[in-house]
Phi, psi and omega in degrees: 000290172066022200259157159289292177246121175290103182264129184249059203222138185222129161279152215222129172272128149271153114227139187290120181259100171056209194281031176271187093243139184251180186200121210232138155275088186326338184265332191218091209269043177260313180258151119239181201199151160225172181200175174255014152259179172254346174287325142303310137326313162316263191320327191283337188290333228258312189291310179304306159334275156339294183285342179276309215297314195304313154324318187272303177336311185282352166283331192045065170236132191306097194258105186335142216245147180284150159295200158283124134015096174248160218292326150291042189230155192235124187276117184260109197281156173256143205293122164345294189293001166246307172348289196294339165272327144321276202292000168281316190280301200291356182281269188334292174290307195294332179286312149125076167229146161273153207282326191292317175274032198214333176266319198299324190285318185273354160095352186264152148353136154291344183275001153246352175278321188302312194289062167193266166001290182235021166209021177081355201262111198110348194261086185273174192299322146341269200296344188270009160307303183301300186323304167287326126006299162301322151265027186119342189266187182230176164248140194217138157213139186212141187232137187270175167253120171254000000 
């Protein structure tokens, strides 16, 4: 990882295809997305975005970490309720911890640190405090203006 803070905003190419926008990712040429708006093509990416990431979690696969944004690219962020466990798995690999040793530390089930790794589920903000904790880490919430 090697980052201070762990972001999950992946830069995204639009362009418009005919009464279209298709949309690409540079770190992750798995996803893409359309829409007949550019807004719509947003909101479609942000869903595709969501489901490759939560898939490789549910994969235990390693997921590239966003670059910087670069100024023609649009930054798109991945939706809290996936962010955060995405960002649990990518923690989680980078520390060389196993899920069994990580519920064991938080005191949970294992069948529940997992369901909180890849589908959200117990992962209330508590908990996800605790998870980082366990690795070393801290939790920031910051909310943007769009």
């Amino acid at each position: 990882m090697n980052k201070q803070v762990l972001e999950l905003v992946y830069g995204a190419d639009i362009k418009p295809d005919g009464d279209s926008f298709i949309i690409t990712f540079r770190d992750l040429s798995n996803v893409f997305s359309c829409g007949e708006s550019r807004e719509e093509a947003i909101f479609n990416a942000v869903e595709a975005l969501d489901g490759v990431l939560l898939e490789m979690v549910a994969e235990n696969l390693d997921i590239p970490l966003p670059s910087k944004v670069q100024a023609n690219e649009q930054a798109i962020s991945v939706s809290p309720e996936v962010a955060a466990p995405v960002m649990l798995h990518i923690l989680r690999l980078e520390v060389g911890e196993t899920i069994a040793s990580i519920a064991q530390t938080m005191e949970v089930k294992y069948q529940t640190y997992q369901r909180m790794e890849t589908t959200g589920n117990h992962l209330t903000l508590k908990n996800l405090k605790r998870a980082a904790r366990a690795m070393g880490a801290t939790v920031e919430l910051r909310l943007r203006k769009i």
